[in-house]
C-alpha distance (Angstrom), angle and dihedral (degrees) to the residues before:
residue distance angle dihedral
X1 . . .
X2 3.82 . .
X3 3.76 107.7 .
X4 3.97 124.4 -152.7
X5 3.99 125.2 -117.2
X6 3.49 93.4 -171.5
X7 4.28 108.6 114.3
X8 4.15 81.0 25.0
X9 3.59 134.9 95.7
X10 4.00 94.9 -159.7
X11 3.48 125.4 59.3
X12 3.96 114.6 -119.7
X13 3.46 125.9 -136.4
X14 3.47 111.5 -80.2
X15 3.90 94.7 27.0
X16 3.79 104.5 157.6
X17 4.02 99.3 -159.1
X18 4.35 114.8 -152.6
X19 3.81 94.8 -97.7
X20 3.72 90.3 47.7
X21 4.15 91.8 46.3
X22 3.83 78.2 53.8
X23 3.63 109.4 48.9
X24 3.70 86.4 41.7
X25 4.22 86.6 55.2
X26 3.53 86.6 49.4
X27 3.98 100.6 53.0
X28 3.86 85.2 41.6
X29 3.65 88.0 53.9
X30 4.14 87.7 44.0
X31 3.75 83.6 49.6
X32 3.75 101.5 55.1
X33 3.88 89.5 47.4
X34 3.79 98.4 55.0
X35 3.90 101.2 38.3
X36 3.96 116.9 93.5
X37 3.85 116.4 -111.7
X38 3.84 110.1 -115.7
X39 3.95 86.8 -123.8
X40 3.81 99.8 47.8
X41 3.05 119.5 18.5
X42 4.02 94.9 -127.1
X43 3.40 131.1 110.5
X44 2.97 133.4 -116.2
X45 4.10 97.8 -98.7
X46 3.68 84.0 36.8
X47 4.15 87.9 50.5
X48 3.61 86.5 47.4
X49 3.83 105.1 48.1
X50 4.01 91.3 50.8
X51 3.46 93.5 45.0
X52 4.37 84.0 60.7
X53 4.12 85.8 63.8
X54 3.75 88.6 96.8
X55 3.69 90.6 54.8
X56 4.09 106.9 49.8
X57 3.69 130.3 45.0
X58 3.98 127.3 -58.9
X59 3.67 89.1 -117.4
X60 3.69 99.5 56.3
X61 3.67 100.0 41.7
X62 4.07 120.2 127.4
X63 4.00 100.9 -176.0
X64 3.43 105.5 112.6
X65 3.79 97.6 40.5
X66 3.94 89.7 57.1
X67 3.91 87.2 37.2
X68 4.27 84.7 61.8
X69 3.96 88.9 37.3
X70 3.62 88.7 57.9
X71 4.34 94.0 38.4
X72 3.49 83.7 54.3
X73 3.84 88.8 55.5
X74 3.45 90.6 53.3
X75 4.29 92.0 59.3
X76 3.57 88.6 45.8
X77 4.46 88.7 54.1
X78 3.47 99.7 38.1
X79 4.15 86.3 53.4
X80 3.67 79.7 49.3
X81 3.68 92.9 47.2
X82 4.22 92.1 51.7
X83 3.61 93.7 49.6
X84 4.15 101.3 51.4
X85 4.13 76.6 46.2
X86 3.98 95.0 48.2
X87 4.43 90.7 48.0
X88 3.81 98.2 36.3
X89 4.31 82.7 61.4
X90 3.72 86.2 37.1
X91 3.89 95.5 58.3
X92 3.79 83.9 47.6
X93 4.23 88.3 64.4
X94 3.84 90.5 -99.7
X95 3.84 96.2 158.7
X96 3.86 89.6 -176.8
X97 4.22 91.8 56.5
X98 4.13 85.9 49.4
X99 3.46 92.4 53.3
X100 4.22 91.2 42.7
X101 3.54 88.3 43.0
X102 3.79 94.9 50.7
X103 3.82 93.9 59.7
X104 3.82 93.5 39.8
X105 3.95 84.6 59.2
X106 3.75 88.7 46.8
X107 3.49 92.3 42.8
X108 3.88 101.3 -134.3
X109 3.55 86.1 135.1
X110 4.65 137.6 25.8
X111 3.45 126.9 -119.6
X112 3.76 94.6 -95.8
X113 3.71 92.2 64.0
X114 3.83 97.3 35.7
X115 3.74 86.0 67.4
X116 3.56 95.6 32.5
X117 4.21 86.7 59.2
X118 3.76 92.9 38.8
X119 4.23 93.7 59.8
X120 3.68 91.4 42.4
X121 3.45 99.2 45.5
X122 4.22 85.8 44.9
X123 3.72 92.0 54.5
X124 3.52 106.9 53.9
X125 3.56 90.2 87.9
X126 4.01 101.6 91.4
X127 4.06 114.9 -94.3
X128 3.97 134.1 -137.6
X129 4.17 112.8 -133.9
X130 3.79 74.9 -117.6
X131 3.20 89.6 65.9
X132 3.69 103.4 42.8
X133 3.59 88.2 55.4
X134 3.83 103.1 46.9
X135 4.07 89.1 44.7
X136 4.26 88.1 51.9
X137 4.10 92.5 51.2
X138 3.85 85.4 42.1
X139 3.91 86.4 48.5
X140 3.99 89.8 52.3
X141 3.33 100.3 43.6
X142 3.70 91.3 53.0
X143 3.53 100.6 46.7
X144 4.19 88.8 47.5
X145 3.75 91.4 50.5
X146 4.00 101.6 59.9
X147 3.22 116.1 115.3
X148 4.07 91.3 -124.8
X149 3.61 93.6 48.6
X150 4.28 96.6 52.7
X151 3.43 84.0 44.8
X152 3.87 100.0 49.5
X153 3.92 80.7 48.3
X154 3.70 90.0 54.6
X155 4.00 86.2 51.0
X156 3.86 92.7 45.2
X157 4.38 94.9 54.2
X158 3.76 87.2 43.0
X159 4.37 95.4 55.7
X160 3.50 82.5 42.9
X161 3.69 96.7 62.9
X162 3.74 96.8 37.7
X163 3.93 86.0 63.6
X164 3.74 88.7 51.8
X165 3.58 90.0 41.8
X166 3.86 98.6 53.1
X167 3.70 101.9 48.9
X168 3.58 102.6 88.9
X169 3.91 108.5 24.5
X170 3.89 109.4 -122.6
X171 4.20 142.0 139.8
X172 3.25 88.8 -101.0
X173 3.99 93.8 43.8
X174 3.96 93.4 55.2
X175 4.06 87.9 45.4
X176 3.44 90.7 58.1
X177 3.92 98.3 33.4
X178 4.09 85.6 54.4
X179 4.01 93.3 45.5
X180 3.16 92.6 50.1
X181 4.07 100.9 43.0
X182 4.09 76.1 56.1
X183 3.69 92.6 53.4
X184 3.74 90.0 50.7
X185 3.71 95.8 57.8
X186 3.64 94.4 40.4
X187 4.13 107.7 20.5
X188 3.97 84.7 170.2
X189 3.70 93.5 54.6
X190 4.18 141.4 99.7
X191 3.74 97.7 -130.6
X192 4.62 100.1 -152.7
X193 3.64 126.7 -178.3
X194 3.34 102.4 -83.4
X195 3.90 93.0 62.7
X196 3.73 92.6 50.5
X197 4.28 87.3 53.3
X198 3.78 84.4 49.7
X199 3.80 90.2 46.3
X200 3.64 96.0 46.6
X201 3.86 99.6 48.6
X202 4.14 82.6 61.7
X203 4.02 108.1 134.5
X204 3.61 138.6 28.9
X205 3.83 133.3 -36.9
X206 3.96 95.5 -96.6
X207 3.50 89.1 51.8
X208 3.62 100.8 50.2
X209 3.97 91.2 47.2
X210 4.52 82.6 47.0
X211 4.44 81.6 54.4
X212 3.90 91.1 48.2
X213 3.97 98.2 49.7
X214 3.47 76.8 49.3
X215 3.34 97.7 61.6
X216 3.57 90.1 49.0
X217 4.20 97.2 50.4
X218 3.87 91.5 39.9
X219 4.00 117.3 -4.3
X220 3.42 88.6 -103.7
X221 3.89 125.4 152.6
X222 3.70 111.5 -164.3
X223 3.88 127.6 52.7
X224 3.38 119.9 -130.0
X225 3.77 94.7 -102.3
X226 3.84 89.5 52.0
X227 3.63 100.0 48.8
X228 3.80 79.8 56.5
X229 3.55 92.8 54.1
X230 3.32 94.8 56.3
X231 3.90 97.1 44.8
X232 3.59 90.8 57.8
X233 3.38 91.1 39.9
X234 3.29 99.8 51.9
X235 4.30 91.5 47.0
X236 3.31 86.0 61.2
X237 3.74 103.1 50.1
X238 3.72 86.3 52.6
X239 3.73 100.7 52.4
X240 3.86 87.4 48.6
X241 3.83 84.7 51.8
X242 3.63 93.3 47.5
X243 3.75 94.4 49.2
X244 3.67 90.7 59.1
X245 4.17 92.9 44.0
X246 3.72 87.1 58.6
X247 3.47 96.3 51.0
X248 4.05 87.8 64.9
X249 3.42 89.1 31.6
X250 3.54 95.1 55.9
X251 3.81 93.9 45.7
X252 3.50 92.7 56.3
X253 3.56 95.1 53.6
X254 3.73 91.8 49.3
X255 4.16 88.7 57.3
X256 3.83 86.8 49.0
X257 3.45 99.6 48.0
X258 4.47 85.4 42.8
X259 4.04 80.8 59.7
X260 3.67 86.9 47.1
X261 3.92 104.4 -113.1
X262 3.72 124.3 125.9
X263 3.67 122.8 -82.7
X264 3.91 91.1 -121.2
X265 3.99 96.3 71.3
X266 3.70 89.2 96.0
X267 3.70 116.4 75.1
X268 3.45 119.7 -128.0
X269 3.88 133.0 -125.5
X270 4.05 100.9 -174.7
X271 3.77 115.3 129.7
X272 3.93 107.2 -105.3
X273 3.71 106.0 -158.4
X274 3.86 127.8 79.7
X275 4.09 118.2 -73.5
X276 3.23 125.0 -102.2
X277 3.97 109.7 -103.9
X278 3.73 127.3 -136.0
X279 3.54 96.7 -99.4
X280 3.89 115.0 -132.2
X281 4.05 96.2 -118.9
X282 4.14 75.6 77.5
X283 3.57 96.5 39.4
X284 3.92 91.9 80.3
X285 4.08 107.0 -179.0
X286 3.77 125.3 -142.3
X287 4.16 109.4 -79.8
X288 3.22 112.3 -87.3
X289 4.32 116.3 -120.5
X290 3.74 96.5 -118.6
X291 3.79 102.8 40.0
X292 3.76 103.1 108.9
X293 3.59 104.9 -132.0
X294 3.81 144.8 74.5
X295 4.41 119.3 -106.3
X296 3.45 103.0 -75.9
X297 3.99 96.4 52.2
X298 3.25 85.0 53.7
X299 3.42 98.6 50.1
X300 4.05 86.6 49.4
X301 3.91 85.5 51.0
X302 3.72 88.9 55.4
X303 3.57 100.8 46.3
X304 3.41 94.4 41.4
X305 4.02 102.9 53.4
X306 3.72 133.7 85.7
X307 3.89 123.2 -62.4
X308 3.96 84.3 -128.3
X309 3.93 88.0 48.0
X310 3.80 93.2 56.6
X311 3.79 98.2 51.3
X312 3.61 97.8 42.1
X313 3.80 85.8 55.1
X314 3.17 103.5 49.3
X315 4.21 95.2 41.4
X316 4.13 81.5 56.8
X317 3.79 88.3 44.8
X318 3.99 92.9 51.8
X319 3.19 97.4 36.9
C-alpha cells in the first residue's frame, strides 16, 4: 500500500515520490507495448503498425507479415502452455504426464498430440457419470476462461455491432462503427475521445474534407469511402481473429473427442451472421481507356458515384 508523506517530514516506507509515480507510469506504459496480446500474438507496437495498413499504400503495407510473426508466437506459447501443464501433473506423481512430458522435451511428438496422448492415456481407467459430467463443466469453464478465447469473444460482439451499425449511415452509426473498429484492435482496451479523432481522420485529404461537409449536411463523421475502409477493414481483422480462435478451439475439441466426448461441449464464440463484404466504393477497377482523366479523377469518379453505378460496373467489367 502506497503511504502519504504529506503532514510528515520523513518519508515512510513505501513512499512513492512524483518522479518515481512517473517513471514507474512510463515502464508500465513500456510494458504494455512490448508484451504479446493473449489473442494475437503481437504487441502492442506490432498491433499498432498493422493496424496503419488501411491508411498507406498497398505496396508498402507490413500487416500480414507481423500478423504471421505474431501466429507464430502463438505456436511457440501454446507449446509453452502444454509443458507448465504436463510438469505441474508430473510434480503431483502423474506417471502418465512424465512420460508425455519426456517426449514433448525430446520432441518426438507437438503439443497437440502431447495432450491428445496424455487424456487418452488418463481415461482408460473406467469413469462414473459423475465424473463425465464434472470433467465436461471443468472442460468449459477452462476453455471460456483463456485469455485468447474472452478476448476473441470481445472481438466477435464488437463485428457484430459494426454490421448493425453500418446499415443505415447515421451519427450515431459511425460512433458506433468507430468504437467498435477500436474494440476490435484492442478488445481489452478503454477506447476515449482522442482515439475516436485519431480514428476518424483515417484516409486521405479529400476524404477527410468529404467527412466534414458531412458533418455539416447531416452530423455525420465518416465519408462514404471511409466508412468503407473501415468495413473492410474491420472483416478482415475478424477473420484473422477467427483463424487463430479456431486453432484453440479446434485443439480442444480434439482432447475432448481423445476422452471420447462430443466435439460440441465447448461453447462457441464465432460470429453467426453473414460477413461483411468489401464493398465496391473500395473495389476501385482498372481506368477505363476513354475516361478523360488521369488516376486520381478517376478514383474521385468512383467514390463519388451511385451505389447502383458501382455494381453494375463492375458485374459488366467481370463479366
Amino acid at each position: 500500500m502506497v503511504q502519504s508523506t504529506f503532514g510528515s517530514g520523513v518519508p515512510t516506507a513505501g513512499t512513492i515520490f512524483p518522479q518515481q509515480q512517473q517513471q514507474q507510469g512510463l515502464k508500465g506504459l513500456l510494458q504494455r507495448f512490448m508484451q504479446p496480446n493473449e489473442t494475437t500474438g503481437l504487441t502492442g507496437a506490432e498491433n499498432f503498425a498493422q493496424a496503419l495498413d488501411a491508411l498507406i499504400l498497398p505496396e508498402a503495407r507490413m500487416g500480414e507479415q507481423i500478423r504471421a510473426r505474431g501466429a507464430q508466437r502463438l505456436a511457440q506459447g501454446s507449446r509453452n502452455q502444454t509443458i507448465a501443464m504436463l510438469q505441474a501433473k508430473a510434480r503431483g506423481g502423474d506417471l502418465i504426464a512424465r512420460q508425455v512430458l519426456a517426449a514433448l522435451e525430446a520432441r518426438a511428438i507437438d503439443p497437440k498430440t502431447a495432450m491428445a496422448t496424455y487424456l487418452s492415456e488418463s481415461l482408460k481407467q473406467p469413469i462414473s457419470a459423475k465424473d463425465k459430467t464434472n470433467m465436461i463443466a471443468n472442460a468449459r469453464k477452462e476453455f471460456a476462461g483463456l485469455q485468447r478465447v474472452k478476448e476473441f469473444d470481445n472481438i466477435s460482439n464488437a463485428y457484430g455491432r459494426i454490421v448493425a451499425s453500418v446499415e443505415e449511415p447515421s451519427p450515431a452509426g459511425d460512433l458506433a462503427l468507430i468504437f467498435n473498429y477500436m474494440k476490435m484492435l484492442d478488445p481489452s482496451s478503454v477506447v476515449r475521445e482522442s482515439e475516436f479523432a485519431a480514428a476518424a481522420q483515417a484516409g486521405s485529404y479529400g476524404e477527410r474534407i468529404a467527412a466534414l461537409v458531412g458533418n455539416l449536411k447531416e452530423g455525420t463523421r465518416l465519408s462514404p469511402a471511409q466508412r468503407a475502409d473501415f468495413v473492410d477493414r474491420a472483416t478482415k481483422l475478424y477473420s484473422q481473429a477467427e483463424g487463430l480462435y479456431d486453432d484453440t478451439r479446434n485443439q480442444y475439441i480434439s482432447y475432448a473427442t481423445e476422452a471420447g466426448f462430443d466435439a460440441d461441449i465447448l461453447p462457441d464464440f464465432r460470429y453467426t451472421g453473414e460477413l461483411l463484404k468489401k464493398p465496391t466504393i473500395l473495389q476501385v477497377p482498372p481506368r477505363p481507356a476513354d475516361f478523360q482523366g488521369d488516376d486520381a479523377a478517376w478514383l474521385e469518379k468512383w467514390q463519388t458515384s451511385s451505389e447502383q453505378f458501382r455494381k453494375e460496373y463492375l458485374e459488366a467489367l467481370n463479366g
